[in-house]
N, C-alpha and C positions, 0 to 999 in steps of 0.2 A: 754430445747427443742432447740436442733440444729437450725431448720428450720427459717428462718425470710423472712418478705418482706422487702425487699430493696428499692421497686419505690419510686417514690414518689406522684403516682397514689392516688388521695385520693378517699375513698368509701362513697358513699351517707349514711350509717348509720353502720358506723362502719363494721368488719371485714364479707364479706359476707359469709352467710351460705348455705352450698349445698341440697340437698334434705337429705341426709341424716346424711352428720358429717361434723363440722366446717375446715376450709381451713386449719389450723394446722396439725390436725389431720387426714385430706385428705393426705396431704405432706408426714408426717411418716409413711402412710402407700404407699407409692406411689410403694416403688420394689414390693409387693405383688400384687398388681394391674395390672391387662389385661387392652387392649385398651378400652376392652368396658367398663368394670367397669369405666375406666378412664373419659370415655365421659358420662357415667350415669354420675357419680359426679358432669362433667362439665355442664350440659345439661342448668340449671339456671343459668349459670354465665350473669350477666349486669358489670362486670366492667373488668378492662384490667391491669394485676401484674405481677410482677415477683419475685421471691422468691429464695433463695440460702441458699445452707446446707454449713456453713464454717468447717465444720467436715471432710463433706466427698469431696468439691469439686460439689457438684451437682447444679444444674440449674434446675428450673422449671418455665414456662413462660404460661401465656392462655392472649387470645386478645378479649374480647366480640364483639360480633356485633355492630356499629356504636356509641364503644368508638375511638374519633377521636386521642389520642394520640397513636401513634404506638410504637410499638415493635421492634428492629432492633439490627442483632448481626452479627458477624465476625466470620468466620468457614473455614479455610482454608484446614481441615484435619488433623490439629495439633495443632493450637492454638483458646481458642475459646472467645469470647469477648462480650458481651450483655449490649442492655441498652435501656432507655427510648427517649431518645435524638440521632438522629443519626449524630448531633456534636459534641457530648461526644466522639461516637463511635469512631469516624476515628482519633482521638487524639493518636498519636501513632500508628497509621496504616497507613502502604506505601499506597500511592493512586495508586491503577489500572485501565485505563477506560476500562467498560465492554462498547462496542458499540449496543451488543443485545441490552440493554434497548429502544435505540432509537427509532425504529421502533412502540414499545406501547406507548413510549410519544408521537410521532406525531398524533396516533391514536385518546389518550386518556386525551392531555393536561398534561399528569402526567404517570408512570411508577409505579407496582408494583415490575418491577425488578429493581436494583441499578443500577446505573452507576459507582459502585465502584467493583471491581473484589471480592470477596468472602464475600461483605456485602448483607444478607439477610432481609428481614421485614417479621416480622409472620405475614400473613392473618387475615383478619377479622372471627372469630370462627374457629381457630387453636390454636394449644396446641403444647411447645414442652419441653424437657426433656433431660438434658444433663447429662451425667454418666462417668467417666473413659473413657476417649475421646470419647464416641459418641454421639450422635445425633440423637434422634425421636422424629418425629412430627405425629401430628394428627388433625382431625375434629372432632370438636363439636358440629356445628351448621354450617350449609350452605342453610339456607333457603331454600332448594329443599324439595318435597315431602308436602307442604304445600294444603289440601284437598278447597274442592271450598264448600263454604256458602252460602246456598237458602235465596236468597232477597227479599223474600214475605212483605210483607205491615208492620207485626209482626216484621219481624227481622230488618224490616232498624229502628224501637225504640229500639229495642236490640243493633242495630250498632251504633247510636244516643247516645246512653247513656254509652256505653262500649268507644267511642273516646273521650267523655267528661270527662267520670272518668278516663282513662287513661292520659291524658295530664294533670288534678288537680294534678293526682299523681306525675307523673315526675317535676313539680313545686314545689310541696311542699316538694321536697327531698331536696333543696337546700336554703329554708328559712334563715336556719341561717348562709348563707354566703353572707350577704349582696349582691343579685342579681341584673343586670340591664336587660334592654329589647333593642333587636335592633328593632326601628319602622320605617318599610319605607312607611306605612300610604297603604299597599295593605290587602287584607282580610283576609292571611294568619298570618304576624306578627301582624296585630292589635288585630286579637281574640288570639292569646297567650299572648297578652301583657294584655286583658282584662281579660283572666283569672286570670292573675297574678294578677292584680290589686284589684279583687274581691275576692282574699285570703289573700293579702297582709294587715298589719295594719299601714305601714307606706304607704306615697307618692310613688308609682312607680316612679324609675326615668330610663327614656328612650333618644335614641340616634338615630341619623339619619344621613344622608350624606348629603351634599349639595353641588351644583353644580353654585355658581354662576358668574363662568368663563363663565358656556357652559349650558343655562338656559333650552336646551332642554333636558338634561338631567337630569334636577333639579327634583324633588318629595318631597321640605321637604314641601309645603303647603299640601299637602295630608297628610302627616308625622304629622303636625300641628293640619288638620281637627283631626284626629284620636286623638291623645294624647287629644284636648278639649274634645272630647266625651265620652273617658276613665277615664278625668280626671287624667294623669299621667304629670311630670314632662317632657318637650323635650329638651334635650338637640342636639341642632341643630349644627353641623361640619361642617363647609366647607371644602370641598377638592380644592384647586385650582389645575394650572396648574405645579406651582413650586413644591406644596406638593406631588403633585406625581409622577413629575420627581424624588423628592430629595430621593424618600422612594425607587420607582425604581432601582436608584443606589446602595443604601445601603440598598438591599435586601439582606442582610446574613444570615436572619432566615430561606432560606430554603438551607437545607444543598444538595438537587438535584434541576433539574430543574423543575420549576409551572407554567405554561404558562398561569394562569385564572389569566388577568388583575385585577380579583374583590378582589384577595391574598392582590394585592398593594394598594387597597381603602380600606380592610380591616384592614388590618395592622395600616395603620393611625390614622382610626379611633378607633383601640382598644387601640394604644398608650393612645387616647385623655380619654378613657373609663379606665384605667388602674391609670392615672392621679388622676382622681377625686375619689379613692380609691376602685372602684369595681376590682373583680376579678373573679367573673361569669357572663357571659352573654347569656340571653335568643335568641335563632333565631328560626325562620320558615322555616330553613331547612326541608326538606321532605315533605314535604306538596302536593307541586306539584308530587312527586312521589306518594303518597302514594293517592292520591286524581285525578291522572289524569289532572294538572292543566297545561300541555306542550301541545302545540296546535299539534306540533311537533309526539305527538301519535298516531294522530288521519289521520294525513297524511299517517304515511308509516302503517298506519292501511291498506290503502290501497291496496298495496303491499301483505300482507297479505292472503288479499281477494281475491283479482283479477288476471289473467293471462295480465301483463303490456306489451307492445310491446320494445323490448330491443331501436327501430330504433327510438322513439320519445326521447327518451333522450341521450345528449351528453355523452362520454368518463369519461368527467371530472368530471360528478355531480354526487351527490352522491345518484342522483337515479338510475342511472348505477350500482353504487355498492350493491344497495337493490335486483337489479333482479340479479345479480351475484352472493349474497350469497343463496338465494332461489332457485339458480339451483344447487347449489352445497349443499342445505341442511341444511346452520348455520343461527343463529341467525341472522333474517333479521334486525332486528333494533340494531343501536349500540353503544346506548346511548346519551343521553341529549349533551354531552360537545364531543361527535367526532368530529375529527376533518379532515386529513387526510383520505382517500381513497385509497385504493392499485394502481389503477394507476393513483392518485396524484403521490404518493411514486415512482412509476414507473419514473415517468415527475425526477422528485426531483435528484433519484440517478443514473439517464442515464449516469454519466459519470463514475460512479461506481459501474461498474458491479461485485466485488466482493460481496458489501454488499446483506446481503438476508437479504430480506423480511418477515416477515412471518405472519399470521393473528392472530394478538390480540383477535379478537371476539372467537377463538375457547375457551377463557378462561373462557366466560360466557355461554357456550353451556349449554342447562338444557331442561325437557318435557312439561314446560307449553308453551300454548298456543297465540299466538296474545297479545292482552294487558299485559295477565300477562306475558308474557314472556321480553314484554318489562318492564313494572315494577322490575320483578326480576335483568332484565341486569342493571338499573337502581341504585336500592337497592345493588347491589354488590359493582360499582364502587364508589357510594355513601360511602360504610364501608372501603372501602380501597383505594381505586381510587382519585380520583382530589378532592373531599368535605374532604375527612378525612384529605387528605395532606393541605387542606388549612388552616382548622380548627383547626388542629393539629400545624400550624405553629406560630400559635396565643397565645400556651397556656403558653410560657413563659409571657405574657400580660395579657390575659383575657384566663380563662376556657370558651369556647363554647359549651353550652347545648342546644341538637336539639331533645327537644320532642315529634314534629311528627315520629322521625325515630323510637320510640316505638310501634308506628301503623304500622311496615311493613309487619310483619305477617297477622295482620287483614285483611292489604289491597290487600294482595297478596291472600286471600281465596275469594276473591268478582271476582265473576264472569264476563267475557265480560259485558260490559254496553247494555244497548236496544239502538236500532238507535238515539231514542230522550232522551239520556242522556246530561245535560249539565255540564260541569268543575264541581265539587268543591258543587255538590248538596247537597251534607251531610254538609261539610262544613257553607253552606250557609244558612242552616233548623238552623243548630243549634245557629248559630249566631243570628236567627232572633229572633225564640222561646224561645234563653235563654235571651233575651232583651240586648245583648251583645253590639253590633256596629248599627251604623244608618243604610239605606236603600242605604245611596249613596255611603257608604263606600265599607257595604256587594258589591253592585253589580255594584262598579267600574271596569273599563276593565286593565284588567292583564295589566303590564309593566316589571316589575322585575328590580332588580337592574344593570346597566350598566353604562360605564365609557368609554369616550373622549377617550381613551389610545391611539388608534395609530394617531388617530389626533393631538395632541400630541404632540407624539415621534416623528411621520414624519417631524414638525415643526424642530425638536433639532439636527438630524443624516442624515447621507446616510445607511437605513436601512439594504439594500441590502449589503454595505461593510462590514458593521458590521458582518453580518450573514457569510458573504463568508472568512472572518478571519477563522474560522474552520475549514477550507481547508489548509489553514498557518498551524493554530496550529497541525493538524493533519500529513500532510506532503502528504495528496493526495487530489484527485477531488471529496472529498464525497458529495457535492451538485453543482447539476447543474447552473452556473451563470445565463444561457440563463433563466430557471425555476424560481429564481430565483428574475431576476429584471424583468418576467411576472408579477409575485404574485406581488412585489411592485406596477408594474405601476396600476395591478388590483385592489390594496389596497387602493391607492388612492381616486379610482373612489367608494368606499365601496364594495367591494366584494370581500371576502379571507382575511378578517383583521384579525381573527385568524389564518389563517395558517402563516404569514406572523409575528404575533405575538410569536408564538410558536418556530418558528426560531430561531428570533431574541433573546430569554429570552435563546432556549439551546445555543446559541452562547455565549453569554454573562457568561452566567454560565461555561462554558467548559474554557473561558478564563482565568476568576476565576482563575479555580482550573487545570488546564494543560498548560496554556499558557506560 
């Protein structure tokens, strides 16, 4: 049989089966096969492979939904190149900077286009198929069209019991790969960590960050509560000030620009996890998506609702930008990790009026409504966006498995909440009922994890020079100075530390690899 998988994607139990014939057997008969038969096939796919006929020369690639290792290939029209790693990829490929991408990294922390001229990344639930020089791609799965679920008294123990036996499940896929747990001692990681714990027959051993440079960022005594209540092993990390400069510098695990400071506290800490012999690790990724747990939803919920007056809010905030897409129709919310605003960008490339602009949100445009529609923008960027790329940059260290993002479908059929919904109700029933976590844990108030970063780096650089070299390297005025050492002095004060972040990380990266 010609056909093989090449990744080195491993499957939670061996080779996955489609609804109707094994993935072998899907391959050889793939020339026979219409698009749609093709996306029947694909319709169950949970995992993310690629597979090649050395017979004929052919390619066949599928991405599942919120498997965080991506897909990425080189297609210039003539020559075509794929692979799991996209610093395999560029091994032997001229570097070209595509500048398009920039405009969505500033958006989105992170870029689904490359900044490399004819390197692509397949989507999260896309398929593509390469034949005698060409190139078709497809959809499998895009989470649209997902129906709304009556949440009558009945169905929230329907709900209740369908998110507990789904997350058992996704744990018990990975038993025999000696697992750990990330605990930051919030309600989200401690009930995955307790589920785990409560299937598990050895000691859970679990991992936290610690902060004891910068104590108000600290959480591992919460981290601590939790693990004693669980009963799991903590393995408690300090991150200092040096550790995350030194990791900062020698950020070469992402082959584009990441502007989520939490990449650089992740990264260390999987080193320290990777170490002590694990190679999977459990997080609480999606939780807050799929649970409503961003306060941040319930704001521009507003927006939403209401007819806002454009004149109470400034140019620059990004509630300017909520009433500017609402006039014009798009997706008013623009997800958890936005960052930039169009006339931020505006400010940004004043002195570069060729550069265009263009609006990243139109990539998440879709028909549901207010919440779910931010959930779904959400869930998108989540599969392919800033989370996959982080998570994804980990897995030469640690595999990261986020088994709330198995609940996105679910969460995405739950209807608007009533006025007096609070965060995380489901959540919170179930923790209590299944005798999981204590009472101080369950109804501690959210913090989430966060890091010193530009505190920091302001200590170490002149951030603004840094950033304004790309002007150098470039050979033009593509960011504003005046714009510029604003944001700085703003950053200072705490205000625009991501944008200012985001900068700085694409400067540094560009110098890398163009300088």
């Amino acid at each position: 049989m010609p056909w093989q998988i090449i990744t080195d994607l491993e499957f939670p139990s061996g080779i996955p089966k489609f609804p109707s014939v094994g993935i072998l057997e899907f391959l050889e008969n793939l020339e026979f096969l219409g698009e749609k038969s093709i996306e029947k096939n694909l319709a169950n796919l949970q995992r993310t492979f690629i597979a090649h006929n050395a017979k004929t020369g052919e390619y066949f690639a599928a991405r599942a939904l919120f498997c965080h290792k991506g897909i990425y290939y080189f297609f210039d029209g003539k020559k075509f190149k794929i692979s799991n790693s996209k610093n395999e990829l560029l091994k032997g490929i001229k570097k070209e900077l595509n500048l398009s991408a920039l405009s969505e990294y500033l958006s989105f922390m992170s870029a689904k286009k490359s900044f490399f001229k004819s390197v692509f990344e397949l989507r999260a639930g896309e398929y593509l198929y390469y034949k005698n020089g060409k190139l078709k791609k497809g959809v499998f799965d895009s989470l649209k069209g997902v129906g709304i679920l009556d949440c009558d008294e009945k169905n929230l123990e329907f709900l209740k019991s369908r998110i507990l036996a789904t997350l058992e499940k996704q744990i018990s896929f990975y038993h025999s790969q000696n697992p750990c747990a990330l605990l930051s001692g919030g309600l989200d990681s401690s009930l995955l960590t307790a589920l785990f714990a409560r299937q598990s027959e050895q000691k859970v051993q679990a991992f936290n960050l610690a902060f004891l440079d910068a104590p108000h960022y600290d959480e591992s005594a919460f981290a601590r509560a939790a693990a004693d209540f669980i009963d799991c092993k903590l393995h408690s990390v300090n991150l200092s000030k040096k550790d995350f400069l030194d990791t900062f510098y020698a950020s070469d695990f992402n082959a584009e620009p990441l502007a989520d400071s939490a990449s650089i506290a992740l990264r260390f800490l999987c080193e320290k996890i990777a170490s002590q012999g694990h190679s999977v690790a459990f997080s609480a990724e999606g939780a807050d998506e799929c649970f409503l747990g961003y306060d941040l939803y319930f704001r521009v919920l507003e927006f939403y609702r209401y007819d806002l007056p454009q004149a109470r809010y400034p140019l620059i905030s990004k509630d300017s930008e909520y009433l500017r897409r609402k006039a014009l129709g798009l997706p008013i919310y623009g997800g958890f990790c936005e960052v930039f605003t169009r006339y931020q960008k505006e400010l940004l490339f004043a002195d570069c009026k060729d550069f265009s602009i263009d609006d990243p949100i139109l990539a998440y445009q879709n028909d549901y409504k207010e919440l779910r529609q931010m959930r779904y923008t959400d869930f998108r960027i989540a599969s392919e966006g800033i989370v996959a790329r982080k998570l994804g940059a980990m897995s030469d260290l640690v595999e990261i498995k986020t088994p709330f993002f198995a609940l996105a479908k679910l969460a995405l059929s739950l209807e608007n909440p009533s006025p007096n919904y609070k965060p995380k109700e489901l959540l919170k029933s179930i923790a209590k009922e299944q005798g999981l976590l204590s009472d101080e844990i369950i109804y501690r108030k959210k913090k989430g994890l966060s890091t010193p970063f530009l505190e920091w780096v302001l200590k170490e650089m002149d951030a603004s020079g840094e950033i304004l070299k790309a002007n150098k390297i470039l050979g033009i005025s593509l960011f504003s100075e005046v714009f510029v050492r604003e944001l700085e002095r703003k950053a200072r004060r705490g205000r625009f530390k991501q944008h200012l972040w985001s900068l700085l990380c694409f400067a540094r990266w560009l110098g890398k690899h163009f300088g």
